[in-house]
C-alpha positions in Angstrom: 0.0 0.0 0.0 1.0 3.8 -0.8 1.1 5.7 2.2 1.6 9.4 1.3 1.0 12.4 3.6 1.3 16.1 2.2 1.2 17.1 6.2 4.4 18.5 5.8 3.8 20.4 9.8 3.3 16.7 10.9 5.5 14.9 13.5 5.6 12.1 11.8 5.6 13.4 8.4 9.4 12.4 6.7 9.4 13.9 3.4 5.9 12.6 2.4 6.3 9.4 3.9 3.8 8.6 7.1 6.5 7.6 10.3 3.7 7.0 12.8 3.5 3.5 14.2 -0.3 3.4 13.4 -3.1 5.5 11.3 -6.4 5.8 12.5 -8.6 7.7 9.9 -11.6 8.9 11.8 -15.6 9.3 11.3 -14.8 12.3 9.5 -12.0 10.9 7.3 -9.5 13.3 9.3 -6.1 11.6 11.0 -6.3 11.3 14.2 -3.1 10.7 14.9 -1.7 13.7 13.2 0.7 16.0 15.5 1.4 19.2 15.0 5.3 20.0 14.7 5.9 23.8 14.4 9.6 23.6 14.7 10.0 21.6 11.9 11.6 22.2 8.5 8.8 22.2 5.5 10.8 21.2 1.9 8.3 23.8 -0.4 7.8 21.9 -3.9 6.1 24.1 -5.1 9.4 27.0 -6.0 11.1 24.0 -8.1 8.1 21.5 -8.9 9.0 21.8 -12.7 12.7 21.7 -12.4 13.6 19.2 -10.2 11.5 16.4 -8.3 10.2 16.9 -4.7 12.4 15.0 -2.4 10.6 11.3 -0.9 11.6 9.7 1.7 11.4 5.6 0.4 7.7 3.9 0.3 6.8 2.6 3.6 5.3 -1.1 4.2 1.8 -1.5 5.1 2.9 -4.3 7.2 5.0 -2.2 9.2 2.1 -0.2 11.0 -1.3 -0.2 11.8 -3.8 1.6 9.2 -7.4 1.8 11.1 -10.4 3.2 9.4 -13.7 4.7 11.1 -14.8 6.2 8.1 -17.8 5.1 6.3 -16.1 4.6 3.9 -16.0 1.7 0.1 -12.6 0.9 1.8 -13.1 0.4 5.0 -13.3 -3.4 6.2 -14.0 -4.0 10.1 -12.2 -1.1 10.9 -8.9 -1.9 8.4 -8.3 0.1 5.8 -8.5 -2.3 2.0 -7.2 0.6 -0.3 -3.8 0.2 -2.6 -3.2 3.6 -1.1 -3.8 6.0 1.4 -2.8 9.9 0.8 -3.7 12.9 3.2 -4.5 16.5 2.2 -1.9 19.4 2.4 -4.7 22.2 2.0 -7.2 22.5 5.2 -6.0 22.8 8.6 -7.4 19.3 9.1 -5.6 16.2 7.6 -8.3 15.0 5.4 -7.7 11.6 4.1 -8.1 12.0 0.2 -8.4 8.3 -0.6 -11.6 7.9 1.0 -14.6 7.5 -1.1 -18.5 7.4 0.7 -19.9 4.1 0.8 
């Protein structure tokens, strides 16, 4: 699975790449377990987007953390997320988790 998080403010946020040992996507497809970090350095993509790649940290495992859904959502199955990918939002306040589609 593709776990991608554009929560760059996010403690566990490593260049796009989700460190937490577990994701718990709530009721209303936000994070939970996003923390804010405000001391941390943000890479901004967007100055160089078209002249040189955005810097990822390497695709984390699936099997290496816990991915829990409360979302009503099509891929959400006894509480485990099914998708091939999970991506949170960079734009609202809230980390809204972008993969989810209503049931």
């Amino acid at each position: 699975m593709d776990i991608r998080c554009r929560k760059a403010k996010c403690r566990f946020n490593d260049r796009f790449t989700c460190r937490a040992k577990q994701i718990v996507v709530g009721r209303e497809v936000v994070c939970s377990t996003f923390e804010r970090a405000e001391d941390k350095q943000v890479q901004d993509v967007t100055k160089s987007l078209f002249e040189k790649p955005p810097c990822f940290a390497p695709q984390r495992d699936s099997k290496a953390l816990s991915i829990k859904c409360r979302a009503n959502c099509l891929f959400n199955h006894n509480g485990t997320c099914a998708s091939n990918g999970i991506t949170l939002n960079s734009i609202e306040e809230k980390p809204f988790c972008v993969s989810y589609l209503k049931k």
